[in-house]
Structures are given as C-alpha cells and as structure tokens.
N, C-alpha and C positions, 0 to 999 in steps of 0.2 A: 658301076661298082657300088655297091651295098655298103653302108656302113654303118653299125649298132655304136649311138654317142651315149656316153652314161654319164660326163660330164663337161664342164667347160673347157679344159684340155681338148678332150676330143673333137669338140666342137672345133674350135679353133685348128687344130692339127688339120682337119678334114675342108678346112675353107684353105686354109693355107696352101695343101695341096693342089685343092680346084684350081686357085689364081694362078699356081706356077702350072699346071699342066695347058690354061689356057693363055699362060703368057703376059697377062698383066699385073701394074705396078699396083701395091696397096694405094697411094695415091690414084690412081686410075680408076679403082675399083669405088672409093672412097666418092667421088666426082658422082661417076652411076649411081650410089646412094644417095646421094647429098651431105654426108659428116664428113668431119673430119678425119684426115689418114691418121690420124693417133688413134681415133676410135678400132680401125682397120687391128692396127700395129696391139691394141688390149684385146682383140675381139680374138687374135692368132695367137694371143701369149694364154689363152683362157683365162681372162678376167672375170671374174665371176656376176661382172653387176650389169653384164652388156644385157641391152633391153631388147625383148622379143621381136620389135618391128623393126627395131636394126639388124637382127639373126634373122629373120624371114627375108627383108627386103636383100642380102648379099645372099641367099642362098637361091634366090629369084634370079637375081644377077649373074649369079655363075651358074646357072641354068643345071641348079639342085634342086631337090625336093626335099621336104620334110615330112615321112611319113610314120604315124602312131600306128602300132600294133601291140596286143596284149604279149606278155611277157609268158613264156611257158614256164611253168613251173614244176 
C-alpha cells in the first residue's frame, strides 16, 4: 500500500497502522530500534520533533520504505 505523508500525523497514522497490521507492541517495536516506547507512543500521536533516524530506522523495522518523488503540479 502506497501512502502520500504530508505531515507528522500521517506519519505516525501510517507506522501505527504497519505495527498493528504486523501485530507488534510499541514496546516491541521500540526494543528493534533501541528508544524508548514513549518515543514509539510521540512518533504515532505525530509529534512534530521526532528525529529522522528514529523515522528511517522504524520504517526499516516494519519493512516500510520511504520514497521521494517530485510533487505534480
């Protein structure tokens, strides 16, 4: 499934999803990254200050991609 994130909300909504679709606990997920599950718990509520190698490495995790393409206008 595709999904166009245009902010941190979406972001989060779209990790959120993945964990429950693959059935594991933010804690769980949190472990595979190494932070802490509160970081998990900002990163789904779209906290705006979560840092890029914490959004690459859970999108690794839940064997997501993060791909750029130009925007059509």
């Amino acid at each position: 499934m595709t999904s166009i994130v245009s902010n941190p909300a979406d972001f989060g909504l779209r990790i959120r999803e993945r964990r429950h679709e693959l059935g594991i606990t933010q804690e769980e997920l949190a472990d595979v990254i190494g932070v802490h599950r509160r970081v998990i718990g900002d990163m789904e509520r779209g906290k705006p200050t979560l840092q890029l190698r914490i959004a690459l490495a859970a999108t690794r995790a839940l064997g997501l991609d993060i791909l750029l393409a130009p925007r059509d206008r």
